[in-house]
N, C-alpha and C positions, 0 to 999 in steps of 0.2 A: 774798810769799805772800798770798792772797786766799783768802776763805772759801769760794769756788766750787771751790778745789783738791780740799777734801775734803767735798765733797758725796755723794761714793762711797762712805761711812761711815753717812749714813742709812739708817735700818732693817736695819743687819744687828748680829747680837747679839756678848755678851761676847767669847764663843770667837773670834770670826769676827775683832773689835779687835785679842785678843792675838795675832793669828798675824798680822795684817798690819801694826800696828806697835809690837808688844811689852807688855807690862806693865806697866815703869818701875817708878816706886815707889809704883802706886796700888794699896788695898784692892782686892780684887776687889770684894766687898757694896758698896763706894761708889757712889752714885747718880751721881758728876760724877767722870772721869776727867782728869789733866791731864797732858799733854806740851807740851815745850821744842821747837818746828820750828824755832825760825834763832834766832841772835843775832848782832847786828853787833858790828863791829870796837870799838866804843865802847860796847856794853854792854846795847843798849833788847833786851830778848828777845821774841820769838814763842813767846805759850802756846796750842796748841790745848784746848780744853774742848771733853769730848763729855758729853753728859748723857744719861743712860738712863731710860726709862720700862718696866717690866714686864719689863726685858734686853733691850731693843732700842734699840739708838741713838735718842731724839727731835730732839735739838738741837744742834748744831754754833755753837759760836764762839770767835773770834780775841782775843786780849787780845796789846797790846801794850805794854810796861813795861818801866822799869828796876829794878822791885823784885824781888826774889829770889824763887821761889813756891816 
């Protein structure tokens, strides 16, 4: 996964998030949303972070880890 995947997530707002790839277990009010995209076979996870400015998406990034979030 590459952070070019979801570039289709800037600037559209909360509502628009949760219907396209759900809610998870984030606060709504949270300013930084986070979802799990992939984990391999051994463990390293794919976090997407979307961070909102004013309820619009601003910033999109990829964190890759093997720590638990």
């Amino acid at each position: 996964m590459k952070r070019e995947d979801f570039n289709n997530l800037l600037g559209k707002s909360r509502n628009e998030i949760k219907g396209e790839i759900g809610d998870g277990f984030n606060y709504y009010m949270n300013p930084v949303w986070t979802y799990e995209v992939e984990r391999t076979w051994f463990g390293r996870r794919t976090i997407l972070m979307v961070t909102f400015n004013d309820e619009i998406v601003s910033e999109i990034d990829l964190l890759k880890t093997f720590r638990k979030f």
